[in-house]
mmCIF file of the N, C-alpha and C atoms, coordinates in Angstrom:
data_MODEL
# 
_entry.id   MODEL 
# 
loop_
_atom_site.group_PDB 
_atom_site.id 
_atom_site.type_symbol 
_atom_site.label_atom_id 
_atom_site.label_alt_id 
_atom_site.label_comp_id 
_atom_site.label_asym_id 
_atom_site.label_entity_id 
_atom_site.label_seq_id 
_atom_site.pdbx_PDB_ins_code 
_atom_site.Cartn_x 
_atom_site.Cartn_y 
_atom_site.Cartn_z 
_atom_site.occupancy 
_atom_site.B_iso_or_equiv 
_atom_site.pdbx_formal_charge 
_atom_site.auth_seq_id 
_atom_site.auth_comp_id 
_atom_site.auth_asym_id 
_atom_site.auth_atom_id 
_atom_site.pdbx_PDB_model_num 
ATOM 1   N N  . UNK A 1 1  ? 4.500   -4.985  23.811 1.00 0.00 ? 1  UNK A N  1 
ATOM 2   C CA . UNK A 1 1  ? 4.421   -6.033  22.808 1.00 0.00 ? 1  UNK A CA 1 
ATOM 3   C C  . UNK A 1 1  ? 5.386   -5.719  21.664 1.00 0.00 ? 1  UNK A C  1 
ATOM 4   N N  . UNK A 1 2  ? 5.894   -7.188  21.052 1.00 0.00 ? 2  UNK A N  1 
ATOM 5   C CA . UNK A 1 2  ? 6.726   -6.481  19.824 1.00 0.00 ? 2  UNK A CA 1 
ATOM 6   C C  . UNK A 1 2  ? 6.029   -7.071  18.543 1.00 0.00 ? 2  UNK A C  1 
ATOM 7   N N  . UNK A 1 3  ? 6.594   -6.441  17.826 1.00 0.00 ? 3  UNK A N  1 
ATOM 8   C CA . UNK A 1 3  ? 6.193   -7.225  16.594 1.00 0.00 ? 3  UNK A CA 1 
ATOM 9   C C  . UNK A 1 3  ? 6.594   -8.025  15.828 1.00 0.00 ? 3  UNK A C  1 
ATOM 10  N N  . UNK A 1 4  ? 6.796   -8.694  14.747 1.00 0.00 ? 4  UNK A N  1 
ATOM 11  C CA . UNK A 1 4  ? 7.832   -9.754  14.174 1.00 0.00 ? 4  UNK A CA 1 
ATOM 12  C C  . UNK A 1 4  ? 8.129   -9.510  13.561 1.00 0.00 ? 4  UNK A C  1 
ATOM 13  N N  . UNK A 1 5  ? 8.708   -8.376  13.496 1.00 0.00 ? 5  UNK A N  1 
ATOM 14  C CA . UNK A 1 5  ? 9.910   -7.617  12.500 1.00 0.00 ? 5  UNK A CA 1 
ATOM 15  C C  . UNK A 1 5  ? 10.941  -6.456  13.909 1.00 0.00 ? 5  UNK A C  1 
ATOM 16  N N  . UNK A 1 6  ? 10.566  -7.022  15.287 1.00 0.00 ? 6  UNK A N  1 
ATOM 17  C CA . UNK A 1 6  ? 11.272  -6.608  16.497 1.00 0.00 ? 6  UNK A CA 1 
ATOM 18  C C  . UNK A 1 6  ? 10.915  -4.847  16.791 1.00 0.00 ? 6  UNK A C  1 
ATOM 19  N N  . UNK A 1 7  ? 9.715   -4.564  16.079 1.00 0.00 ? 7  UNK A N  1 
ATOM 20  C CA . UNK A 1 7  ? 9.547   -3.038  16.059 1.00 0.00 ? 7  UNK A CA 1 
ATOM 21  C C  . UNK A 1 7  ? 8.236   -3.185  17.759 1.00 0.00 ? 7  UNK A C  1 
ATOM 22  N N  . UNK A 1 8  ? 8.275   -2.208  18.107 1.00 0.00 ? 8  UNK A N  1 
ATOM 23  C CA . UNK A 1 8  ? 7.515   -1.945  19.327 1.00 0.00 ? 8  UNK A CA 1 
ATOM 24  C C  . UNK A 1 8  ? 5.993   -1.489  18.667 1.00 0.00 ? 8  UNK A C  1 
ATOM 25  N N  . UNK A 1 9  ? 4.784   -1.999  18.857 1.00 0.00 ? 9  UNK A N  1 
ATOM 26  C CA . UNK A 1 9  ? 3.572   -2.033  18.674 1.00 0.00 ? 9  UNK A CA 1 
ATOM 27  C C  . UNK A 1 9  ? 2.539   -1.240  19.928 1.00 0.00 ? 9  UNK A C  1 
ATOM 28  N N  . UNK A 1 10 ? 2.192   -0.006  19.564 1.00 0.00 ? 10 UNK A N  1 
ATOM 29  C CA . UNK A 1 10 ? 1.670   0.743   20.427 1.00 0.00 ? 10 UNK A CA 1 
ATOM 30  C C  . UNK A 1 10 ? -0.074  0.681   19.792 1.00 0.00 ? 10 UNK A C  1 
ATOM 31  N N  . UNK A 1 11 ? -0.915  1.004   21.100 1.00 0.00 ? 11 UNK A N  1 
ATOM 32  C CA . UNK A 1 11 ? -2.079  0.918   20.366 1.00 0.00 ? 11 UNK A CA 1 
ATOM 33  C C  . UNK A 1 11 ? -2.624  2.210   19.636 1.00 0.00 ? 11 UNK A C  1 
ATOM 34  N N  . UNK A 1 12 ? -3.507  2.172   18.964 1.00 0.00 ? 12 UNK A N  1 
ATOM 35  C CA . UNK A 1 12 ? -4.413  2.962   17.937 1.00 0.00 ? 12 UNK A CA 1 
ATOM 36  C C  . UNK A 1 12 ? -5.437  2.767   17.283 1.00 0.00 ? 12 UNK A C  1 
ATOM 37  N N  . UNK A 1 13 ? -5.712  3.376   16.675 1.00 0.00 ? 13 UNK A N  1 
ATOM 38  C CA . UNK A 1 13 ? -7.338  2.706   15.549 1.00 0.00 ? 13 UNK A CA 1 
ATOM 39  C C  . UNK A 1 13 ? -6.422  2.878   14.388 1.00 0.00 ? 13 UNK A C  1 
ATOM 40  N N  . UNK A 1 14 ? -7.566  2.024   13.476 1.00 0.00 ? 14 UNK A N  1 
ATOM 41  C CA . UNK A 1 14 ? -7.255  2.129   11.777 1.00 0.00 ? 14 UNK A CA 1 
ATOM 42  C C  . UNK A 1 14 ? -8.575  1.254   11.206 1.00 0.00 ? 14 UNK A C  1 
ATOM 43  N N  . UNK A 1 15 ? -8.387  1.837   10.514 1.00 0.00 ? 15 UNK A N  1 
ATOM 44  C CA . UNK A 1 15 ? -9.859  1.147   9.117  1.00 0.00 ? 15 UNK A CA 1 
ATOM 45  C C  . UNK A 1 15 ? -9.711  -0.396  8.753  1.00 0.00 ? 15 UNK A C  1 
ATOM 46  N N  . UNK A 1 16 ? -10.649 -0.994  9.049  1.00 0.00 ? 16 UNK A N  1 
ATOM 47  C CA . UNK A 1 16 ? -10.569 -2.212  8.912  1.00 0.00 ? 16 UNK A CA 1 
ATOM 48  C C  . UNK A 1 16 ? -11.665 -2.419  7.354  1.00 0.00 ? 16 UNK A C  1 
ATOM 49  N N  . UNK A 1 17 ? -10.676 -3.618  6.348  1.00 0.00 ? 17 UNK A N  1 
ATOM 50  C CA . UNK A 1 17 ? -11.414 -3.609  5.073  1.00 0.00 ? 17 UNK A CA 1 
ATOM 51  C C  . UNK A 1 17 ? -11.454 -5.201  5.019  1.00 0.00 ? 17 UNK A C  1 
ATOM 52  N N  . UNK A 1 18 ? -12.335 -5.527  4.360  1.00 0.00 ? 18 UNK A N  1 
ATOM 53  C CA . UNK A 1 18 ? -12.241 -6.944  3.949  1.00 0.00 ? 18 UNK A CA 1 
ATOM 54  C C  . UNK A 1 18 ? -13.704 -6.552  2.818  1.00 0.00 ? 18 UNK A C  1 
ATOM 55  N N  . UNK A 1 19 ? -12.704 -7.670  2.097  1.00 0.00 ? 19 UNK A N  1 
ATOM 56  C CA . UNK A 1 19 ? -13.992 -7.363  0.524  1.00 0.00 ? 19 UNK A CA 1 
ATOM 57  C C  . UNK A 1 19 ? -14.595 -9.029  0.330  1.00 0.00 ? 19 UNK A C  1 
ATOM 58  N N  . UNK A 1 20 ? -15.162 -9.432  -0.517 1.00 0.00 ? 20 UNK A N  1 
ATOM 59  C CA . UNK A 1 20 ? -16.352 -10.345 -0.485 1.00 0.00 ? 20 UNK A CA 1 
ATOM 60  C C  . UNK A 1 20 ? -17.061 -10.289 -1.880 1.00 0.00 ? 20 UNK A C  1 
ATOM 61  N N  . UNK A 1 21 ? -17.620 -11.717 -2.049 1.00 0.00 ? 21 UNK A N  1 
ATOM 62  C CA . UNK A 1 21 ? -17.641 -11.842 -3.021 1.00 0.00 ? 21 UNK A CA 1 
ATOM 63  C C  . UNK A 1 21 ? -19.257 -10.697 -3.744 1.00 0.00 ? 21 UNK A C  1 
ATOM 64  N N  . UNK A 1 22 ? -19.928 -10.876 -2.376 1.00 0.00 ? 22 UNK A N  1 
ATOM 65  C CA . UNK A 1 22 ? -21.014 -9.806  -2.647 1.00 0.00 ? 22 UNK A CA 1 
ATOM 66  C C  . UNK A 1 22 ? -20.556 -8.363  -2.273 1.00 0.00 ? 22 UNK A C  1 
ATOM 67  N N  . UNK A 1 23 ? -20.053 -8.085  -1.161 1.00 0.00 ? 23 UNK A N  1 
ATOM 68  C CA . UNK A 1 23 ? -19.781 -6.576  -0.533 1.00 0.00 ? 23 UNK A CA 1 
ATOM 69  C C  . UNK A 1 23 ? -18.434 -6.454  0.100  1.00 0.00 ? 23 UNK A C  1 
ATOM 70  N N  . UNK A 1 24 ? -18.202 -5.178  -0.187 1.00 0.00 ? 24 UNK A N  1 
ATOM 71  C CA . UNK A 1 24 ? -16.890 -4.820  0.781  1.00 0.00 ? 24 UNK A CA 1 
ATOM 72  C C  . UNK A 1 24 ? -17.299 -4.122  2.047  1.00 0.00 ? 24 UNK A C  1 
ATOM 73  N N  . UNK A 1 25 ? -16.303 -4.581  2.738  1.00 0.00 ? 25 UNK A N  1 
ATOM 74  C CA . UNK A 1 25 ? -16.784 -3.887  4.718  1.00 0.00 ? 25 UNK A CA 1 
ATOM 75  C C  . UNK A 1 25 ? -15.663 -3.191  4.482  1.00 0.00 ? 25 UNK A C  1 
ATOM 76  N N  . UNK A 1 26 ? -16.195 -1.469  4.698  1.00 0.00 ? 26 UNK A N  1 
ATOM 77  C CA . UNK A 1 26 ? -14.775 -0.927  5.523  1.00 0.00 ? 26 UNK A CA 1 
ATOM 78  C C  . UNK A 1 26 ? -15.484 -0.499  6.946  1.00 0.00 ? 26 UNK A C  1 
ATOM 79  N N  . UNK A 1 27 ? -14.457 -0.168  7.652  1.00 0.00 ? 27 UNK A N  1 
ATOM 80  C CA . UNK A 1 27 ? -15.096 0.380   9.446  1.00 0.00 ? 27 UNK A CA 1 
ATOM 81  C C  . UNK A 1 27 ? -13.955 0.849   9.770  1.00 0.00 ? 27 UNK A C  1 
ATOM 82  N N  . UNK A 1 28 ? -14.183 1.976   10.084 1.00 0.00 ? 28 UNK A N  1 
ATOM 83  C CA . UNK A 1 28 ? -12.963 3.211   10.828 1.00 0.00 ? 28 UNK A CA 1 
ATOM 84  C C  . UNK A 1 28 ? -12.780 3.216   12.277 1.00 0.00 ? 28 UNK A C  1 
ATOM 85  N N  . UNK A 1 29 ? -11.601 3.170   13.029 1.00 0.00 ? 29 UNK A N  1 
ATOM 86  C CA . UNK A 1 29 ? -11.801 3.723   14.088 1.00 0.00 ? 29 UNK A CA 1 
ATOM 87  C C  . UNK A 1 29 ? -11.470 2.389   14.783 1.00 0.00 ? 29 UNK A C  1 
ATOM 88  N N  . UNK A 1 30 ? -10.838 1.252   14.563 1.00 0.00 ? 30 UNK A N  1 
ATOM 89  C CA . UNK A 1 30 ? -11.344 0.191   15.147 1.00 0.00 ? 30 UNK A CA 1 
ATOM 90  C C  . UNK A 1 30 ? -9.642  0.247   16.005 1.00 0.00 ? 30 UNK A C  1 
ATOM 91  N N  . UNK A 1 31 ? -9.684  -0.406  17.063 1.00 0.00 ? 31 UNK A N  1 
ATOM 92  C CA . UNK A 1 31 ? -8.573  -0.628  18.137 1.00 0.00 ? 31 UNK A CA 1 
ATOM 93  C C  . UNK A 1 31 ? -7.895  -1.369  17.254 1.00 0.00 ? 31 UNK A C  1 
ATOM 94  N N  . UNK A 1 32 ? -6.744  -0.929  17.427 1.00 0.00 ? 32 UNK A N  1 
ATOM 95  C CA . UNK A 1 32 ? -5.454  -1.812  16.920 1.00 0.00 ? 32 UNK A CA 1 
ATOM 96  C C  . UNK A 1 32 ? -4.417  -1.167  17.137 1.00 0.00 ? 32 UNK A C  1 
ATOM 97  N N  . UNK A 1 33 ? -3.527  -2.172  16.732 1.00 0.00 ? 33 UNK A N  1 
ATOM 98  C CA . UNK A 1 33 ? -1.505  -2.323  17.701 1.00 0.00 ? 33 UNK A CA 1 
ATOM 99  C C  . UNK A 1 33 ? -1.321  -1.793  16.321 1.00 0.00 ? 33 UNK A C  1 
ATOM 100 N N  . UNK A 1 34 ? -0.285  -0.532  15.921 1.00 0.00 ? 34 UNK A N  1 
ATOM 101 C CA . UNK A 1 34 ? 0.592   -0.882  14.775 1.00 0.00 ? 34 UNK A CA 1 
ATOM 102 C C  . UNK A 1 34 ? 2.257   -0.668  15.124 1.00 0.00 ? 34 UNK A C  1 
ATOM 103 N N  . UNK A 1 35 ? 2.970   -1.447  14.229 1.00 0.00 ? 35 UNK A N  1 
ATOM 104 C CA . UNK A 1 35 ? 4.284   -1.302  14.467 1.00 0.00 ? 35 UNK A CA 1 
ATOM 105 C C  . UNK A 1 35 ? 4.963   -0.067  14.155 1.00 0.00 ? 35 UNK A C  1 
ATOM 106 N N  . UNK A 1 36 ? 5.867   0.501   15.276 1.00 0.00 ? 36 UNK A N  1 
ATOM 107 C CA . UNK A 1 36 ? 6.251   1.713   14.798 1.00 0.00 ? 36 UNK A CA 1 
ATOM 108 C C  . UNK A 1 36 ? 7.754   1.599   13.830 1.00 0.00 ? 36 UNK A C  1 
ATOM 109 N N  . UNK A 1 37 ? 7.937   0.429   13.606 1.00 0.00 ? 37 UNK A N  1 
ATOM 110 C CA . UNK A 1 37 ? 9.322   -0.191  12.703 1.00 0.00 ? 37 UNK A CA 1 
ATOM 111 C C  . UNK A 1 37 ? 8.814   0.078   11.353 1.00 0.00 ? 37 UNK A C  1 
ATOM 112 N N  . UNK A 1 38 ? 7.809   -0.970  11.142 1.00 0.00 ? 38 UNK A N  1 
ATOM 113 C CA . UNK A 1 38 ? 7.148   -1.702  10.043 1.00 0.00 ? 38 UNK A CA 1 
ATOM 114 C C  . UNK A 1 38 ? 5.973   -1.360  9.482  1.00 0.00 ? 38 UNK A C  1 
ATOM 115 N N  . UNK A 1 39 ? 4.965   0.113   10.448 1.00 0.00 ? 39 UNK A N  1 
ATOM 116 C CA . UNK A 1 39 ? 4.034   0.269   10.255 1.00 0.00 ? 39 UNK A CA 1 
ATOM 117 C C  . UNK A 1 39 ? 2.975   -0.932  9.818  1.00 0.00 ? 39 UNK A C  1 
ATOM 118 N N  . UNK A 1 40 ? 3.031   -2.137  10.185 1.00 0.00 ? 40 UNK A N  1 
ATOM 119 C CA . UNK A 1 40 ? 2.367   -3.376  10.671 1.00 0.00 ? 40 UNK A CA 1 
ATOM 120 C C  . UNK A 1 40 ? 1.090   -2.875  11.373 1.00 0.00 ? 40 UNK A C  1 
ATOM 121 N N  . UNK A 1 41 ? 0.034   -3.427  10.577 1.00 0.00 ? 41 UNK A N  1 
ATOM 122 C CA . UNK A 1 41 ? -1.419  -3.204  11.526 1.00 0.00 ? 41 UNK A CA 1 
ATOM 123 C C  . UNK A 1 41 ? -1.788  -4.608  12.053 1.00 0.00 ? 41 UNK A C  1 
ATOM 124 N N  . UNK A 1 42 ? -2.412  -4.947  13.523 1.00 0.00 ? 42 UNK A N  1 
ATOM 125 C CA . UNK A 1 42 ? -2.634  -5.761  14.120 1.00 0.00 ? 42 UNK A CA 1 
ATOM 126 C C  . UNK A 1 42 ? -3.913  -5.807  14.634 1.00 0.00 ? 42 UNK A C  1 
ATOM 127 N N  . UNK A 1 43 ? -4.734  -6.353  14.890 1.00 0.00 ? 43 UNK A N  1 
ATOM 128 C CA . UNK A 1 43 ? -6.266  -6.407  15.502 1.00 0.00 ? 43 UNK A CA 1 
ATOM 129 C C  . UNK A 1 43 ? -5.990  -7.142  16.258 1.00 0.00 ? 43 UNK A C  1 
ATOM 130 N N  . UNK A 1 44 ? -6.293  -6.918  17.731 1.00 0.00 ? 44 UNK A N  1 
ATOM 131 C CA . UNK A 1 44 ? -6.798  -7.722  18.490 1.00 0.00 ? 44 UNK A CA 1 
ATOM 132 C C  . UNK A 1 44 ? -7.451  -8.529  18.557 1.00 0.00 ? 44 UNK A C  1 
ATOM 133 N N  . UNK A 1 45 ? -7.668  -9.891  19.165 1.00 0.00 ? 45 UNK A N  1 
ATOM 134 C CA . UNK A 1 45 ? -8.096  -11.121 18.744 1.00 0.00 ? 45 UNK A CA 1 
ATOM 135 C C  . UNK A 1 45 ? -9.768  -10.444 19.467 1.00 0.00 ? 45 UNK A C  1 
ATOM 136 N N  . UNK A 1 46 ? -9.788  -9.833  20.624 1.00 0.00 ? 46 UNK A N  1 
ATOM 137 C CA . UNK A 1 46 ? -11.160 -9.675  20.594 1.00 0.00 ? 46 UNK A CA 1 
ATOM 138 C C  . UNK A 1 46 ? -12.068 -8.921  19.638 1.00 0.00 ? 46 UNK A C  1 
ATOM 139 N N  . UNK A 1 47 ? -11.712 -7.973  18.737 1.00 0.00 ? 47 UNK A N  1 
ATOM 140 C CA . UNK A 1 47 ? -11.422 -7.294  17.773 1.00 0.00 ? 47 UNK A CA 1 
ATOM 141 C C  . UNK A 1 47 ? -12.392 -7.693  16.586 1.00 0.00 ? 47 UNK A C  1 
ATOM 142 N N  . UNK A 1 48 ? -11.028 -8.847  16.205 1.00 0.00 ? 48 UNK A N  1 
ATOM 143 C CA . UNK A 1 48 ? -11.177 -9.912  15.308 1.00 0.00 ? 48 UNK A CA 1 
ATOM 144 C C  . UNK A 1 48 ? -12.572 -10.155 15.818 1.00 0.00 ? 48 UNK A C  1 
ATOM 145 N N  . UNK A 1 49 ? -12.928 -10.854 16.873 1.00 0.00 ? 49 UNK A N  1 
ATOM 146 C CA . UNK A 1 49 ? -13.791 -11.683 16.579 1.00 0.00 ? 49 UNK A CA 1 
ATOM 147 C C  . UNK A 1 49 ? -15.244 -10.892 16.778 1.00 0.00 ? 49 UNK A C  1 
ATOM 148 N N  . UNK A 1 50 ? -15.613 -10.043 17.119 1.00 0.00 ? 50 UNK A N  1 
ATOM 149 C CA . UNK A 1 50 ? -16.569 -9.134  17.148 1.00 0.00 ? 50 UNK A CA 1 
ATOM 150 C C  . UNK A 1 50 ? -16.850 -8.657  15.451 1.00 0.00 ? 50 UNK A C  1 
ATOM 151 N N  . UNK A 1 51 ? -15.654 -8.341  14.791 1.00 0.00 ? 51 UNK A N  1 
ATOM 152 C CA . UNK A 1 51 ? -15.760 -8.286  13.338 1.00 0.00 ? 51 UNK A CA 1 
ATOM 153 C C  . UNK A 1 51 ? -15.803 -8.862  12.271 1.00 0.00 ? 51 UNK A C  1 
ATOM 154 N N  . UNK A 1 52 ? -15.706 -10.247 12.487 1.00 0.00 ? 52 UNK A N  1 
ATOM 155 C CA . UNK A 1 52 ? -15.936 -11.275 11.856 1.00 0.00 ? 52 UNK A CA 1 
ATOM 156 C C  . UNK A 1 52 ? -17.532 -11.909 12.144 1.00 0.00 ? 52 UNK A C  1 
ATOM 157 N N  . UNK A 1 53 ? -18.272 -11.772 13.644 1.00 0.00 ? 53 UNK A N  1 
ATOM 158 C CA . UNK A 1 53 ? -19.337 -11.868 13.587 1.00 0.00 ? 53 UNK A CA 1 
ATOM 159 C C  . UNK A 1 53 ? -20.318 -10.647 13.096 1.00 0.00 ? 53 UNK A C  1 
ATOM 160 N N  . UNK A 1 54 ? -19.769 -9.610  13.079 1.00 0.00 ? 54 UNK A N  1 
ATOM 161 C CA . UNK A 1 54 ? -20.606 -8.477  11.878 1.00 0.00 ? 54 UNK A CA 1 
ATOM 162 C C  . UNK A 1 54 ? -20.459 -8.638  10.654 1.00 0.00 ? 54 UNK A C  1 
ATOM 163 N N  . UNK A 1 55 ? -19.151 -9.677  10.277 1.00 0.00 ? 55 UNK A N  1 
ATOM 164 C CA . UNK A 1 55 ? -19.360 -9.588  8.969  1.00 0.00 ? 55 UNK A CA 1 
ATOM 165 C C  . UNK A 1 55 ? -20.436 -10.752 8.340  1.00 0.00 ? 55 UNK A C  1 
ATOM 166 N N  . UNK A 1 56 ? -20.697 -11.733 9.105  1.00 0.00 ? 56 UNK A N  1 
ATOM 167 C CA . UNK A 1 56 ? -20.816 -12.913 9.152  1.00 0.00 ? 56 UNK A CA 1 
ATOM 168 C C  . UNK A 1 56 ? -22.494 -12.339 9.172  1.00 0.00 ? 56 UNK A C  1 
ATOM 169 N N  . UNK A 1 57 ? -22.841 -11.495 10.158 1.00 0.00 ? 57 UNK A N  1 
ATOM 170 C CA . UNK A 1 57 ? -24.670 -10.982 10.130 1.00 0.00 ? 57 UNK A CA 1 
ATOM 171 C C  . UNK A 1 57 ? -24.603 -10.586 8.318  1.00 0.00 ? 57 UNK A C  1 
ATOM 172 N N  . UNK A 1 58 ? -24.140 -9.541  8.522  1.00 0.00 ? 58 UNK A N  1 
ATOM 173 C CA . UNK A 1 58 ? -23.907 -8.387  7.027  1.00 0.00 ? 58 UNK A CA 1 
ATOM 174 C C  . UNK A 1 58 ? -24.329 -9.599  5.560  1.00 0.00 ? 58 UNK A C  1 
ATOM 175 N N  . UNK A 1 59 ? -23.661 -10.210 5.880  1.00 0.00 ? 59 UNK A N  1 
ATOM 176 C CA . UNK A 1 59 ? -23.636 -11.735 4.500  1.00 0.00 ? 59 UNK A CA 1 
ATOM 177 C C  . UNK A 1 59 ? -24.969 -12.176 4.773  1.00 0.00 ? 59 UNK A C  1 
ATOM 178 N N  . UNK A 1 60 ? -24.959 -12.866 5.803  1.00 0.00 ? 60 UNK A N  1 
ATOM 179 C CA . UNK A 1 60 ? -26.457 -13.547 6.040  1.00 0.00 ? 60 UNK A CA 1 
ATOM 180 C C  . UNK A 1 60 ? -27.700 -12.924 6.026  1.00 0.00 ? 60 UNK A C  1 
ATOM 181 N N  . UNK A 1 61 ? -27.581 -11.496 6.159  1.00 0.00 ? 61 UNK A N  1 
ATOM 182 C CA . UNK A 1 61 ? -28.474 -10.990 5.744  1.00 0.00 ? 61 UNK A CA 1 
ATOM 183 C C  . UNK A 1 61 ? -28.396 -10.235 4.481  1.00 0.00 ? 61 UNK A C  1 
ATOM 184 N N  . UNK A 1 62 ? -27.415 -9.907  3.518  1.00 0.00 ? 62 UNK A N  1 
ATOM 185 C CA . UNK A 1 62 ? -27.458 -9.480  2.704  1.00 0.00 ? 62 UNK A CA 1 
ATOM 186 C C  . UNK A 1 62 ? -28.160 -10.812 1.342  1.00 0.00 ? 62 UNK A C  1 
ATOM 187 N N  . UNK A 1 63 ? -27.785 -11.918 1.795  1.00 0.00 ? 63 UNK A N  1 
ATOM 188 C CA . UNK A 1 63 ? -28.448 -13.246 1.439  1.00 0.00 ? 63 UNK A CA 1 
ATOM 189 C C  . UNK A 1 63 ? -29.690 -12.943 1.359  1.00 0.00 ? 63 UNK A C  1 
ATOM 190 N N  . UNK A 1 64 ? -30.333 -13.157 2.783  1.00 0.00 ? 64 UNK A N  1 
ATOM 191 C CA . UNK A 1 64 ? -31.896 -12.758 2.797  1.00 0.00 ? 64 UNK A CA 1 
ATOM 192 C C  . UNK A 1 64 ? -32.863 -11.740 1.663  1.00 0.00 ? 64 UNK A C  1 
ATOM 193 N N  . UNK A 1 65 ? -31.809 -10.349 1.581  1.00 0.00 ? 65 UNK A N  1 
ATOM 194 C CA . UNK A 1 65 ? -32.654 -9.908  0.648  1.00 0.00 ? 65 UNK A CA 1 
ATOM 195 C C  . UNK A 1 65 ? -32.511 -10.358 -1.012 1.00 0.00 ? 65 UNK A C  1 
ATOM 196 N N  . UNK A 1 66 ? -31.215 -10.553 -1.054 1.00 0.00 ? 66 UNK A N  1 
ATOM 197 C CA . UNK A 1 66 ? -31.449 -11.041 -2.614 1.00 0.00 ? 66 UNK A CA 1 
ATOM 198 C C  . UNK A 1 66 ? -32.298 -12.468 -2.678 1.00 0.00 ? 66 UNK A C  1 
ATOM 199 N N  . UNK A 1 67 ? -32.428 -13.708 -1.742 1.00 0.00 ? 67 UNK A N  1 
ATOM 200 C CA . UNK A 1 67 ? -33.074 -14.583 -2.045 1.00 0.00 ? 67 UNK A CA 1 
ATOM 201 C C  . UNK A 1 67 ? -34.506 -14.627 -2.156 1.00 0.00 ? 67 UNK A C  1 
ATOM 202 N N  . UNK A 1 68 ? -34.642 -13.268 -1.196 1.00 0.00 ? 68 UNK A N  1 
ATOM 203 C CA . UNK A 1 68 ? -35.727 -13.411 -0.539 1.00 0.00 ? 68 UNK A CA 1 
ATOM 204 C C  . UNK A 1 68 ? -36.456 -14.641 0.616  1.00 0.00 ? 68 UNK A C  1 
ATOM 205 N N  . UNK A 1 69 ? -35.245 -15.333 1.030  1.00 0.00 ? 69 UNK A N  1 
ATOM 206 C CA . UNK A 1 69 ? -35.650 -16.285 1.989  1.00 0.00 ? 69 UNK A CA 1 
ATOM 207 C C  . UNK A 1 69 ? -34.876 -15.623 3.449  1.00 0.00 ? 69 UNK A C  1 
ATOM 208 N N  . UNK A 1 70 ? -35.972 -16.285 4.518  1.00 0.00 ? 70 UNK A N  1 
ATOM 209 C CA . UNK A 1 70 ? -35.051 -15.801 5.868  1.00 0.00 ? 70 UNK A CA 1 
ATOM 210 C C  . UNK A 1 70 ? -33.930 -16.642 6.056  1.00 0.00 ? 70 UNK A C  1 
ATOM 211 N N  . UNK A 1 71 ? -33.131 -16.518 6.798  1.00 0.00 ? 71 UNK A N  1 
ATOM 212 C CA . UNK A 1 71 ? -32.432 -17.320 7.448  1.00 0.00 ? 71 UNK A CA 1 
ATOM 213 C C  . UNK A 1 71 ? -32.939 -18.537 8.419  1.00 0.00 ? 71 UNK A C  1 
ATOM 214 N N  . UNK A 1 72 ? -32.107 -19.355 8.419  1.00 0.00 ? 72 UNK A N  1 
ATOM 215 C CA . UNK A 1 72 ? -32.742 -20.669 9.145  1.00 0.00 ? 72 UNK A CA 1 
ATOM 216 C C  . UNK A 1 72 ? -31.680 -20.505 10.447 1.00 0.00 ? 72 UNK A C  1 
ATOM 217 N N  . UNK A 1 73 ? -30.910 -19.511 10.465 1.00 0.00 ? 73 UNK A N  1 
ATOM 218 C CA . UNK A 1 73 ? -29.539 -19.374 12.021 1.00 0.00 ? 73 UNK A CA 1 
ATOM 219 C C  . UNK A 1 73 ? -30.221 -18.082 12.072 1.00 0.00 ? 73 UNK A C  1 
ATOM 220 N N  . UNK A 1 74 ? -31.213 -18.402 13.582 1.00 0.00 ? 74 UNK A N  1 
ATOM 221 C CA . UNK A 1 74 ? -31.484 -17.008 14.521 1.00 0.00 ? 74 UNK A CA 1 
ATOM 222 C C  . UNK A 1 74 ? -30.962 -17.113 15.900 1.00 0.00 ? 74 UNK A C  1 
ATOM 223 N N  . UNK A 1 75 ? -30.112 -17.611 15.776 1.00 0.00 ? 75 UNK A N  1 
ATOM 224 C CA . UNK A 1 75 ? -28.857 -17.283 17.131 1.00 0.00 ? 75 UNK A CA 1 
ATOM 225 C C  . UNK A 1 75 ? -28.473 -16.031 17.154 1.00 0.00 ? 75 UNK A C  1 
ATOM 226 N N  . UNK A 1 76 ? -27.961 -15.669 16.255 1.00 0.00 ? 76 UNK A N  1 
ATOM 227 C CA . UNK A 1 76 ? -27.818 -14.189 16.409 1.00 0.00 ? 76 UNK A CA 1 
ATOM 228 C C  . UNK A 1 76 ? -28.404 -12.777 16.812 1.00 0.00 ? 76 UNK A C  1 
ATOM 229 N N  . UNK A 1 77 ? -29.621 -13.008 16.713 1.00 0.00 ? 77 UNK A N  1 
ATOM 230 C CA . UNK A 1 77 ? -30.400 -12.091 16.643 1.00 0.00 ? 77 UNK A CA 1 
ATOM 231 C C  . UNK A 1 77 ? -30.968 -12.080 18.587 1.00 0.00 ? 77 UNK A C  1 
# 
């Protein structure tokens, strides 16, 4: 794979962060491409989406305790 700056993208882990208006997520270790040009970090789309639905629990339940109400979406669970 290349990257879009034409550098070659080998796989690895790296710390994934995303912050929020209540909490910040970091998580170590997670699969990803980086560029060896550009040092470019990339997540895999399956990745992505496994970590976006943890972040997505993490909120909805971090909701729960400050409202003190449950959730009305138990799909997840």
């Amino acid at each position: 794979m290349q990257c879009k700056c034409g550098g070659v993208l080998i796989e690895g882990k790296s710390t994934f962060r995303r912050s929020n208006k209540d909490f910040t997520f970091i998580l170590e270790n997670v699969p990803a491409l980086k560029c060896l040009r550009c040092d470019e970090i990339k997540f895999t789309d399956k990745s992505l989406e496994k970590l976006n639905t943890l972040m997505n629990r993490i909120e909805r339940d971090s909701n729960e305790i400050v409202t003190g109400k449950p959730s009305s979406n138990l799909y997840d669970y």
